[in-house]
N, C-alpha and C positions, 0 to 999 in steps of 0.2 A: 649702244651706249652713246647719250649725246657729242661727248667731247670725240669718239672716234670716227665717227663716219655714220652713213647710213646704211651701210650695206646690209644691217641687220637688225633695222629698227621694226618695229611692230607697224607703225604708223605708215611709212609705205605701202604694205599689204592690203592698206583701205584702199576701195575704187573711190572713197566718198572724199576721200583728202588727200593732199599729194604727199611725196615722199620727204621722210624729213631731210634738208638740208640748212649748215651751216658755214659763215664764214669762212671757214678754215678750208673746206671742201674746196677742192682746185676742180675748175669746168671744163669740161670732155677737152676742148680744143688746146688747152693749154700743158698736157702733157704727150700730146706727137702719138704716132702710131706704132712708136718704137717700145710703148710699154710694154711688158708681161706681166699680164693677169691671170694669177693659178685659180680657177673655177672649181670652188667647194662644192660636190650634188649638196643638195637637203640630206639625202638618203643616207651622204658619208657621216654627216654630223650626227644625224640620228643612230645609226650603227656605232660609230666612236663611244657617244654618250649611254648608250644600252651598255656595249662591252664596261664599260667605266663603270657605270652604276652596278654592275654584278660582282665586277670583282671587289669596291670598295664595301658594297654589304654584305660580302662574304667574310673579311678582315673583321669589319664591325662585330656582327655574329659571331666568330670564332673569338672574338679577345672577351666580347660579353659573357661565351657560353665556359670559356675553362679559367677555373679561377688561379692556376696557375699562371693568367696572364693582368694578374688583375697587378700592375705597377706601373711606377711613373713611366718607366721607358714604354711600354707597350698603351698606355692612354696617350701619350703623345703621337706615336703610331694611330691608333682607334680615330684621334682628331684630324689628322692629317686624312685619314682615309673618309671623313664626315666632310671635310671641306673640297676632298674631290670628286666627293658623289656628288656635293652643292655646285660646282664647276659644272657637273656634265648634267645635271638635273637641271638647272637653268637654262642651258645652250640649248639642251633638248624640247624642252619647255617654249622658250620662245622662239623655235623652228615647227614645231608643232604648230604651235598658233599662228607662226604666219601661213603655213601652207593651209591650215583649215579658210583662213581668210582670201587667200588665194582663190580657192577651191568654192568659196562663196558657202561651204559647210557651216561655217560661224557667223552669224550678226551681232557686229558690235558698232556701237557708237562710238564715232572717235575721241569722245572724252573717258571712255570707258578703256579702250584699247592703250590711251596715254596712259592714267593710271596703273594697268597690266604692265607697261613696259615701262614705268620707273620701279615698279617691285622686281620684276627682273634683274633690272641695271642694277638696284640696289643688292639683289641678292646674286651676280655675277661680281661683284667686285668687292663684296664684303669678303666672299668664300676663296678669291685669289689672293686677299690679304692676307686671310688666318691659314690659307695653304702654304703661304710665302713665308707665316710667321713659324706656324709650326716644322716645317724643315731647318727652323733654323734651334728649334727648342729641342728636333732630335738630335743634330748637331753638339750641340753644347753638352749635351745629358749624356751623349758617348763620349765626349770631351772630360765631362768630366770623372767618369766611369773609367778611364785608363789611367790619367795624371792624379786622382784623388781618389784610389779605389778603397784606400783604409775607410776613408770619411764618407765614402759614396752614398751609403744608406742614413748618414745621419745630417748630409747638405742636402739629398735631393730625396725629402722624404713628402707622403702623399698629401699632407696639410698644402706645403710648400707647392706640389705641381700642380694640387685641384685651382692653388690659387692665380698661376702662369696660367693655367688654362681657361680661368674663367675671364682672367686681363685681357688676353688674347682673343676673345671671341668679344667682349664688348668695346675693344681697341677696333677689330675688324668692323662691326656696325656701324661706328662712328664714325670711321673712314669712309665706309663706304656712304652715310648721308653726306657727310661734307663734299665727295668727289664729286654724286650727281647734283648735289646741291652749286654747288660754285665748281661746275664743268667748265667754263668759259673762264676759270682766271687760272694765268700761269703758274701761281707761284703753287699749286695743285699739281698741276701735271709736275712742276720739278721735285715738289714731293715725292710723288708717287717713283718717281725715276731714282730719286736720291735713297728710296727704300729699297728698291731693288737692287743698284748698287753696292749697298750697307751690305743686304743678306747674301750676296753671292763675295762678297771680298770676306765678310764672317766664316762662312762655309767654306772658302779654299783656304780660310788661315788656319782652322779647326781642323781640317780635314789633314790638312799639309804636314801640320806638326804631327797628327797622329800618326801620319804613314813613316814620319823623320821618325818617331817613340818608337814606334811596332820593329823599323827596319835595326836600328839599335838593339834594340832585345834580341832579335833574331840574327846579329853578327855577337853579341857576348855569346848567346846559346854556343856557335858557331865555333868558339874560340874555346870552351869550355871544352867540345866534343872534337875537337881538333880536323876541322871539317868546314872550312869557313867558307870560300868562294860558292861549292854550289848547292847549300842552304840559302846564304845572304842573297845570292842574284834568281834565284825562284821566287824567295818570297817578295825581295823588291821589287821583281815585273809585276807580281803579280797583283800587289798591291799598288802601284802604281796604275794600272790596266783598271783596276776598282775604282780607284781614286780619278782616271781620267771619264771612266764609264758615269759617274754620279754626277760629276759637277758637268761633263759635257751635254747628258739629259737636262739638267737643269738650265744651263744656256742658251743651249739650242730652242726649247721649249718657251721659255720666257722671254728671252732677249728679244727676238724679233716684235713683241707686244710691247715692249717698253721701248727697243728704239723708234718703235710707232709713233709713241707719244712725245718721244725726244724730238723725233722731226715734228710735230705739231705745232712745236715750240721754235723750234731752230732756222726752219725754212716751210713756213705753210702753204707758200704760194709759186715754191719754186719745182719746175718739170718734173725733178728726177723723183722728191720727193712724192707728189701727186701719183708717181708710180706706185712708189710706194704703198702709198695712203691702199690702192686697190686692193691690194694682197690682205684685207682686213680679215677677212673670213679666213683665210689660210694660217693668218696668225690665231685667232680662236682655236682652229683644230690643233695646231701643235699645241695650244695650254691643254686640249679634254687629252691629248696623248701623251703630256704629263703624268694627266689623272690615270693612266691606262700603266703607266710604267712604276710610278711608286710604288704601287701592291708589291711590285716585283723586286724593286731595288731594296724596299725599307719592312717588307711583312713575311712575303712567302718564303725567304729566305733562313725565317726563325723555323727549324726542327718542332715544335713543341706547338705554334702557330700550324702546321701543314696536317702535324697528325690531327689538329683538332678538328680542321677543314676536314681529312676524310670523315671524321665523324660526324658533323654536319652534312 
């Protein structure tokens, strides 16, 4: 993607033109020998994005084939898993293409190749948006499913989510023209930072109060059945343990790509950062290893979802 580096542009791969570089890109000399650079194979990425792409159109399949899953909660699921096959469907995509070009297996021209790798860019960071958005739209939709469960079916009904979802997908394109479009101005990248921050502070406040709601229930039950300490302290580890498992996946996985772009912004031309900047590939695998853990955290987890997978 232009704004982040070259390590994984299309246009390197030509012997006919050199490798893209930009401003921002710090040069060999200036960040010492003391860097560490974690070295992604090709092979890892393609493996990552195969595993990704099997399980997300297995989800797909299974929620299209039993119509027992046909509701908002489970289409916001189905989209999430559409935007992480897009994740791993482009990384793969455009590692394919550069190793054929490598390999000298592909002739292309390099206006040809340009083109190829703004449809990429564009469709790598439309499909992080609507990833980023949709976790936050399953969020909300279990948020509101405990705290509003009398009204549940009558705030979050299928008019109302086909129409989040179709917001969400032409919110993500448009993002994603403007990002490769005006890659080189800041107020972009703080953007793009200031959204990831939004949805991970949404996500631990949604999430927090559910586990505060859940642990309450489960000390009245407690107090009811005269039995309080060790119902209350099973279910709060263990909800807690949930709670730290989902938003840690989610940190871990994204954070490093966003404070990528923080430092873009913050220090582009300083040592430690230019370390940084290397690790660009290593931050891609962690987002397709997102795409690789959602299935697990947000789908397989549904009873009614698994039996349909066997039957698929």
């Amino acid at each position: 993607m232009p704004v982040l580096g070259s390590q994984r542009r299309l246009l390197g791969s030509l012997n006919c033109t050199p490798p893209a570089t930009f401003s921002l890109t710090l040069a060999p000399n200036r960040t010492g020998p003391q860097c560490l650079e974690v070295s992604i194979p090709d092979g890892l990425f393609l493996s990552l994005g195969l595993v990704s792409l099997v399980e997300n159109v297995l989800v797909v399949a299974a929620i299209a084939k039993n119509r027992n899953l046909h509701s908002p909660m489970y289409y916001f699921i189905c989209c999430l898993a559409v935007s992480d096959l897009l994740v791993s469907v482009s990384n793969v995509l455009e590692t394919a293409v550069m190793l054929l070009l490598e390999a000298g297996a592909l002739a292309a021209r390099a206006a040809v190749v340009q083109q190829l790798d703004n449809v990429i860019d564009v469709l790598i960071c439309g499909s992080m948006v609507s990833s980023l958005c949709f976790l936050g739209a399953i969020a909300m939709d279990r948020y509101i499913s405990i705290f509003y469960a009398l009204r549940y079916h009558s705030v979050v009904t299928l008019p109302r989510a086909w129409r989040i979802i179709a917001a969400i997908w032409v919110a993500s394109i448009l993002t994603s023209l403007l990002f490769i479009t005006y890659y080189n101005h800041t107020v972009v990248l703080l953007c793009l930072v200031g959204f990831f921050i939004a949805m991970l502070a949404l996500m631990a406040i949604l999430y927090v109060h559910m586990l505060a709601r859940a642990c309450q229930h489960a000390r009245d039950i407690a107090r009811l059945q005269k039995r309080q300490h060790p119902i209350h302290q099973g279910f709060g580890l263990k909800g807690a343990a949930t709670l730290t498992i989902l938003l840690g996946v989610f940190f871990l996985c994204w954070g490093p790509f966003f404070l990528h772009l923080s430092l873009i912004v913050l220090c582009p031309q300083h040592p430690t950062c230019g370390c940084i900047f290397k690790n660009f590939n290593l931050f891609l695998a962690l987002i397709i290893c997102n795409a690789i853990v959602d299935p697990l955290i947000y789908a397989f987890r549904s009873q009614e979802l698994r039996k349909t997978l066997q039957e698929v």
